[in-house]
N, C-alpha and C positions, 0 to 999 in steps of 0.2 A: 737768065734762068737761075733760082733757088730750089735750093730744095730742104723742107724741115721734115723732123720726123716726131711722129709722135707714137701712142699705142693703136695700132689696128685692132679697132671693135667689132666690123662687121665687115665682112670679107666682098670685094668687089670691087670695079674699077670707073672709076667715072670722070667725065672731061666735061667741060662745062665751065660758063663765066662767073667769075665769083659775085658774091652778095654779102657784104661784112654785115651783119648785124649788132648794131649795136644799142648794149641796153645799161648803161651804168646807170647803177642809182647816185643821185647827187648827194653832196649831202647832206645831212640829218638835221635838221633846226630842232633845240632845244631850247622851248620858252614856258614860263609860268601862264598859267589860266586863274585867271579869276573865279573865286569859289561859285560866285552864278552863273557861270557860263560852262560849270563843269561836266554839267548830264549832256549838255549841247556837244558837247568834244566828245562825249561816251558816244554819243548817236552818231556824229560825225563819223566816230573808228567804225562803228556797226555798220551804217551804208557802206564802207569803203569794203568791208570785210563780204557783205551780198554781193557788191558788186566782183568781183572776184568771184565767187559762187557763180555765177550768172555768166562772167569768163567762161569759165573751165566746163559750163555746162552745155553752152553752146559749140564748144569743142568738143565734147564727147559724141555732139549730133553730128559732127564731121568722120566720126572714124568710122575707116573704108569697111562695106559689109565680109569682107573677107578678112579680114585683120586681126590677128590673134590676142588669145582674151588678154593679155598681158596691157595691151592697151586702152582698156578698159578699166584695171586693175588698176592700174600706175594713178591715173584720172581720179577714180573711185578713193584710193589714197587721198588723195590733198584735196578733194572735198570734205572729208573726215578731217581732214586736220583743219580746215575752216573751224568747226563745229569743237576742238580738242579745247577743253577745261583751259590746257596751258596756253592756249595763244590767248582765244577768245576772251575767257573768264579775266586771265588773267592780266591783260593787258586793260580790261576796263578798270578792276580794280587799283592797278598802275595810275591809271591816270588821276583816278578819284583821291589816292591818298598821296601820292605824288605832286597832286595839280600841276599836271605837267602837259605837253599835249598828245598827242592820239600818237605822233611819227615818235617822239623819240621812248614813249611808253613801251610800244611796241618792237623797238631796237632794244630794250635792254631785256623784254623780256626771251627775243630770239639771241640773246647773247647769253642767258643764263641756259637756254635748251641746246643751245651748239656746244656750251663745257661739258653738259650731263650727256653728250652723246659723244663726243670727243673721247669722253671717258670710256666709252663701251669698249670691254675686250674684243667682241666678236667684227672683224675689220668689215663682214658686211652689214651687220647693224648701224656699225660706225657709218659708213656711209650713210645712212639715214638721215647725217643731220644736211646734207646735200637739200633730201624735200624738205625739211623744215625752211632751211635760206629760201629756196625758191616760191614757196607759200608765204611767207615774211612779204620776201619782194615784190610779189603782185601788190599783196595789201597795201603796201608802201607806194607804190606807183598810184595805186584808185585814188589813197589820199595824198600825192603831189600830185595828182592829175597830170601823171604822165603816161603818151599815148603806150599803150601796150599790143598793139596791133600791127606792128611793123611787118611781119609775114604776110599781111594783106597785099606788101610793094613786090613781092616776093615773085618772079614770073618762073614759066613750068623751066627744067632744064637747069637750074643754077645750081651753084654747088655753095651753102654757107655756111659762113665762116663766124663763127663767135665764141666770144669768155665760155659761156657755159648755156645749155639749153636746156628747158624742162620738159617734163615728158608731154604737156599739153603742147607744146614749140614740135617737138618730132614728131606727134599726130598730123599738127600742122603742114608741116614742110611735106609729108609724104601726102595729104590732099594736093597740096598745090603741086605735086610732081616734080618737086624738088631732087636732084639725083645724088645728091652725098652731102654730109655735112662736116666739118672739124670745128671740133672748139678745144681752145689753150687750156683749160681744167676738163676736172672731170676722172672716170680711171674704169677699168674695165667692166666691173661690175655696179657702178650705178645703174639707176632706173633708164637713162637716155640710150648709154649704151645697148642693156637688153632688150631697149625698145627699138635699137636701129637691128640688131641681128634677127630678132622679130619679124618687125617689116620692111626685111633684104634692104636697105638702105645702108651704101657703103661708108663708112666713116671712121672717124680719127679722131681720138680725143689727147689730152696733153701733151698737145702740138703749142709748147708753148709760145708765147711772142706772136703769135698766127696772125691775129688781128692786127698785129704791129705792120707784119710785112707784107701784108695783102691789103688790095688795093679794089674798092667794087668794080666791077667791069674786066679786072685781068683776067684770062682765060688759064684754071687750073688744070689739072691731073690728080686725082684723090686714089692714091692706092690702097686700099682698105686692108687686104692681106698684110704689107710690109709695111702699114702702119706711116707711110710716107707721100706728101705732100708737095707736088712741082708749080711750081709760080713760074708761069709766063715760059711753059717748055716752046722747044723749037721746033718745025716742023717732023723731023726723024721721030723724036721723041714721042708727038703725038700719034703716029704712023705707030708705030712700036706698041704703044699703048691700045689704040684702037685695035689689034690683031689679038692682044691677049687677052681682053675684053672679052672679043668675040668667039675666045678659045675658050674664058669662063664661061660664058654660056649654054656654050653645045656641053658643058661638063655638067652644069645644072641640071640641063635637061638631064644627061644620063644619069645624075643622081637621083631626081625624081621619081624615075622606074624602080631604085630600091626600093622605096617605103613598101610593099610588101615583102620584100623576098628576106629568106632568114640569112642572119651569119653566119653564115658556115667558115670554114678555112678552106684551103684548097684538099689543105691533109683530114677535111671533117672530121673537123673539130667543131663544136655547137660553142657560140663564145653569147652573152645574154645581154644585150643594150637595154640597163635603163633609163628613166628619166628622174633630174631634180627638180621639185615641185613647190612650191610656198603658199599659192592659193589654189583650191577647190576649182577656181574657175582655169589654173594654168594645165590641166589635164585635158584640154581639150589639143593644146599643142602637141604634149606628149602622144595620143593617139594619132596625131595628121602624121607624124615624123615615124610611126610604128614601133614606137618604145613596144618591150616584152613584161614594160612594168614601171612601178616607180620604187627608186633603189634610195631614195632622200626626200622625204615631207617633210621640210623644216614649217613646226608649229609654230615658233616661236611671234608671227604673225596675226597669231589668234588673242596675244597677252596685250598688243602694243595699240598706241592711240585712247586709250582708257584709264578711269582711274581704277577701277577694280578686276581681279582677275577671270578671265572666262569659269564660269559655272562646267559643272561633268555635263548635262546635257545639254549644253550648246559645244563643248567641241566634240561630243559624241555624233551631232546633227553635221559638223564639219568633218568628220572622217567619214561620214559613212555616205558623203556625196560624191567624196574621192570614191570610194571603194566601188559605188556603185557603177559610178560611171566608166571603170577597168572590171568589168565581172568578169573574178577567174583571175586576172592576171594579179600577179604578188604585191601589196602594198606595204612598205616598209617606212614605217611612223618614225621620226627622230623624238624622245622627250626630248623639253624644254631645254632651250639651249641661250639663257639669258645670263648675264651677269649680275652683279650687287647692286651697280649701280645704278639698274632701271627705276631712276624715280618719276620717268613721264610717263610710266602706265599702268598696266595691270601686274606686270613681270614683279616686283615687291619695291616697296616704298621705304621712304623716309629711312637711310642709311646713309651712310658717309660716303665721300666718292674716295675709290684708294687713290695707291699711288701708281698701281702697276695692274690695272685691272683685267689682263690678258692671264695673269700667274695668281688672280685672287679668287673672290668665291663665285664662282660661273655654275654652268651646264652643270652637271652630275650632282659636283659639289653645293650649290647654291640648293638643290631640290632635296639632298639627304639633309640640309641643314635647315629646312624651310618644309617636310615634310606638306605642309596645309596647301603648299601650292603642287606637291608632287601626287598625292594620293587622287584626287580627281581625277589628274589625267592619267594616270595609272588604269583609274575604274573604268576610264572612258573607251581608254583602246581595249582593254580587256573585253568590253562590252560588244565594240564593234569588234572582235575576233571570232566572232560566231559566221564571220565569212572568212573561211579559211585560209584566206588568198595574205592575211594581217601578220604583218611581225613588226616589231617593237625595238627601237636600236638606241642602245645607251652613250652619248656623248662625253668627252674626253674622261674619260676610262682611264687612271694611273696607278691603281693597286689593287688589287685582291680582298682587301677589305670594303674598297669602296662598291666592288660587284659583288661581294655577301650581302654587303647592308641593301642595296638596289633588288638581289634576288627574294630576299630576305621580305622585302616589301612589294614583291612580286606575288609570293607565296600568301600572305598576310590578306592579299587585296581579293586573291582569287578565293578563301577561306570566307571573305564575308559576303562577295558576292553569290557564294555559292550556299549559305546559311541564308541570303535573301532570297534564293531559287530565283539570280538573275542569269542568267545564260550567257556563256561565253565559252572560248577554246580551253580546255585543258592544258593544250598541249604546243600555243601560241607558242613559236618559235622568238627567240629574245638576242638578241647580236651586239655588237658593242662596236663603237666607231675606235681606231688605232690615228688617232692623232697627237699624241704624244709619245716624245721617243720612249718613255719608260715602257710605256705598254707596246711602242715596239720591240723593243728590243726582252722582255716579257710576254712575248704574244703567246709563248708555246705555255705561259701558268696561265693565261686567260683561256686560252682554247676550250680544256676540259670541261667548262662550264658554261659553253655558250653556246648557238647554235649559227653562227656565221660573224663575220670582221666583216667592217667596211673601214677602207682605209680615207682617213680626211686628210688630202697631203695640204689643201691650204693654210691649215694651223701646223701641222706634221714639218712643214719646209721650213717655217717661220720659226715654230719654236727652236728646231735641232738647229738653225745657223742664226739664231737669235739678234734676226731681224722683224720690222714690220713692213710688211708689204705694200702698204697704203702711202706709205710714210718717202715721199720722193727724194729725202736725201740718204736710202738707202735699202729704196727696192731696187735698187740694179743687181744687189747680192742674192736677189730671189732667185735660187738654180734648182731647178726639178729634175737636171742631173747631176746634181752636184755627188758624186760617190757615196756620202754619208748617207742621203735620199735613199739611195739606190742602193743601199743594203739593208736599210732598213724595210724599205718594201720588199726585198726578197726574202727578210727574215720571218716577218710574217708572213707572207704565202706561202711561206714553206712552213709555216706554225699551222695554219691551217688544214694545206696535206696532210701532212703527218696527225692531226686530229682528226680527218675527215670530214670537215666542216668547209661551206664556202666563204670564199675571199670575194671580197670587191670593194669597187674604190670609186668614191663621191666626191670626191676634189677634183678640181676644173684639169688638173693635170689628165683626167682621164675621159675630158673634152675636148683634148688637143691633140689634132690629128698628129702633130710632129711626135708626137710620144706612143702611140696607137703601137706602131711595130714592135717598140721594146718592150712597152708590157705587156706582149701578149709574148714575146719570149722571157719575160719573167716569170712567168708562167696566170699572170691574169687573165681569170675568165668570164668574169664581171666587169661591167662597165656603168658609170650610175653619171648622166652631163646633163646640160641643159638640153632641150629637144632640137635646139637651131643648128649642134654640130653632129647628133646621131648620121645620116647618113653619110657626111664625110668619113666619120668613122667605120661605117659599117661594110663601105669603098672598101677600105685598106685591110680592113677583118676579112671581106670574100678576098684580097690577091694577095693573100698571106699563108705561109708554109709554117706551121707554129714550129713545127721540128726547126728548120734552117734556124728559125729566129732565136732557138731556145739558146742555139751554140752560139749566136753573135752576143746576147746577152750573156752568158758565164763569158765571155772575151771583153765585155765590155766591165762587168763587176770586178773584173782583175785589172783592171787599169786604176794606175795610181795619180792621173794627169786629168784636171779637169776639162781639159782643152782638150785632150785627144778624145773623151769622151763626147764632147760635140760635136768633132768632124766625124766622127764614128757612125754615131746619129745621124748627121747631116748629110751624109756621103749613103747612109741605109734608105735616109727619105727619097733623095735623088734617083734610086734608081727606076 
């Protein structure tokens, strides 16, 4: 018996024979083409490029009619990317002035989009260039005519195992009734992983070496909660397993029965689950799971895959799909939260890539400095605020001047729209996200001016212990209780009180049920996650005493021991 551990993505427990899938690409021939035969290689790249289309479209005719829009979304992606200027375009071009052939054309051009996204501050854009590789890679297989169909061998009940999957591969797997997958890459928040917590498929992603020491036909144990991997358990073991399987399930069910019932505390308290959103189409989740709202639209969605930047009334037609489809409930718009170095889209072009693109011109700063790509979408949510459910939240937020100049152009927008007698809220409430320590630790000089914080602890963690998260030789330092954290969150909520404005918090920290008790004795009453962990939380929100919690939290922010802070934690979850 082995046992590896990787990150658990999607929570569940599953036994089954394994199925290694294996897909390397070989590799790459680079040879010269002769100048007549060059349009021939253009055409060559282009079939290989349909053929791929034609892939991924007869996978889309696979996904299960119950299956949430996410996978559809994820799909809908790398078909666009098919059609995107920089592969397509520009890989014929490659070859033409190159004369080089269609395969290695096409590797330099996905090696110039993997540095410009490598580059990205924002560590979930960065993951981005994850679909680019995998859209690369199809194309590259149609043109080595290598088979791409290996999930066809795939029978119901296995559990596999591979390098990396795409989102059309876990459409897949979950048609063929596949019960859990692990692959050695990958990290919590790519497309695969939100596609397995999606569609309840249990799984494990950087379980590295996986494929090394799995073997097709050995019988595993995929623990999805502990993120942990048994090759070849022994009989006790699967006995063991089988029991608490069967104890997650009868929990399932009893979670299910939440999705209406509200969060109350025991001591009623009213605590506000909402949901994080990226596409118009991913609101329908958040409805199934009973969000009270959505507490995070990341736009930035609407600028990417394009050369030029969304027009005011086209993402005027994309907010007000969202809005429509929550009538009444609060929709809370993130602006543009892009960096410098978006030169594959609409987000702005033709700039140098920094050196440190997480601490250069991004989010806030990129839009005060670039007004032309700010004032639209200024116009647009303004516009859609004539449903009064709309507020407007401003990203990494570090000084007082940079939320003049933002109000400042708040004011400005509403002056001409209202000189054009176009109709919107007055009175649109405006918030600003606390992910950087300055504006935490300054939240009570932002307060006066704003009308609610959302706290972003995934940049908020990174920045204050000046790590990257992404980065595996040194996300083990990623602590979201690390003490520094956990004053700064309570220095802001307590910025908040004391201005009378609401707190809440959009970092996946406040998607994880292990954190659920403490901050709601920090005193958080907002919650803003993906919609796949709303009911776990909303579990532990109903058997929760906020009084009790309030006191284990001031015991636990006086602790000077990183370590004793986790068994603290640990020992609170357990009971």
């Amino acid at each position: 018996m082995l046992a590896l551990h990787g990150t658990g993505v999607s929570d569940g427990i599953a036994i089954g024979k394994a199925f290694v899938l294996q897909r390397d690409i070989p590799e790459i021939p680079e040879y010269a083409i002769p100048q007549e035969y060059i349009e021939e290689e253009v055409a060559r790249f282009q079939r290989a490029v349909e053929a791929s289309r034609r892939q991924l479209l007869v996978v889309r005719e696979h996904i299960p009619a119950n299956a949430p829009p996410e996978a559809a979304s994820f799909l809908d992606a790398h078909l666009l990317m098919l059609d995107d200027k920089m592969i397509s375009m520009a890989t014929s071009d490659a070859i033409r002035q190159q004369q080089c052939n269609a395969e290695w054309a096409l590797k330099t051009q996905s090696d110039i989009l993997s540095a410009m996204f490598e580059q990205m501050d924002d560590h979930y854009l960065r993951n981005k260039k994850i679909d680019v590789n995998q859209v690369v890679n199809r194309i590259l297989r149609n043109l080595l005519q290598k088979n791409y169909d290996e999930h066809e061998k795939i029978a119901a009940g296995q559990i596999v195992v591979a390098d990396d999957l795409t989102p059309a591969d876990t459409v897949m797997l979950k048609h063929n009734h596949v019960h859990a997958f692990v692959t050695s890459l990958g990290g919590p928040i790519s497309h695969t992983a939100i596609l397995a917590r999606s569609l309840g498929i249990p799984a494990i992603v950087s379980a590295h070496s996986a494929t090394r020491y799995v073997r097709s036909g050995e019988e595993l144990i995929v623990d999805g909660k502990r993120g942990m991997l048994i090759i070849a358990p022994d009989r006790n073991i699967v006995a063991e397993y089988r029991r608490r399987k069967n104890e997650l399930a009868r929990e399932r069910r009893e979670l299910n029965r939440l999705k209406t019932s509200r969060a109350i505390t025991r001591d009623r308290r009213h605590i506000t689950l909402l949901a994080n959103i990226e596409l118009p189409a991913d609101v329908r989740a958040a409805a199934q799971a009973g969000a009270d709202g959505i507490g995070l639209y990341r736009t930035e969605f609407l600028f990417m895959n394009r050369p030029t930047p969304p027009n005011e009334e086209e993402q005027h037609r994309a907010y007000l799909k969202v809005i429509k489809s929550l009538p009444g409930k609060p929709i809370t718009i993130r602006t543009l939260d892009l960096g410098a170095d978006k030169q594959v889209d609409g987000g702005r072009a033709g700039t140098t890539i920094t050196i440190n693109p997480a601490l250069g011109l991004r989010a806030v700063r990129l839009c005060l400095h670039d007004t032309s790509l700010f004032r639209p979408q200024l116009r647009a949510i303004l516009r859609a605020s004539i449903h009064r459910n709309v507020r407007m939240m401003i990203p990494m937020l570090s000084s007082q001047d940079e939320l003049f100049r933002v109000l400042d152009l708040i004011e400005e927008t509403k002056s001409e729209l209202k000189r054009s007698r176009v109709k919107f809220n007055p009175k649109m409430a405006v918030g600003g996200m606390i992910e950087v320590p300055a504006a935490a630790i300054c939240a009570d000089l932002f307060a006066p001016y704003l009308d609610f914080f959302s706290i972003g602890t995934n940049d908020l963690i990174q920045y204050t212990l000046a790590i990257d998260r992404v980065d595996d030789a040194v996300n083990y330092l990623y602590d979201p209780l690390h003490p520094s954290i956990l004053r700064l969150i309570s220095l802001t909520i307590q910025a908040g009180k004391k201005a009378r404005i609401p707190v809440a918090m959009c970092g996946e920290m406040a998607g994880d049920p292990r954190y659920t008790s403490l901050l709601l004795g920090l005193g958080l009453t907002e919650f803003s996650m993906h919609p796949a962990t709303m009911l776990e939380v909303k579990k532990i929100v109903r058997n929760s005493d906020v009084g009790a919690l309030q006191r284990f939290a001031s015991r636990v922010l006086k602790s000077r021991d990183t370590r004793a802070v986790h068994a603290m934690v640990e020992k609170l979850n357990d009971r």
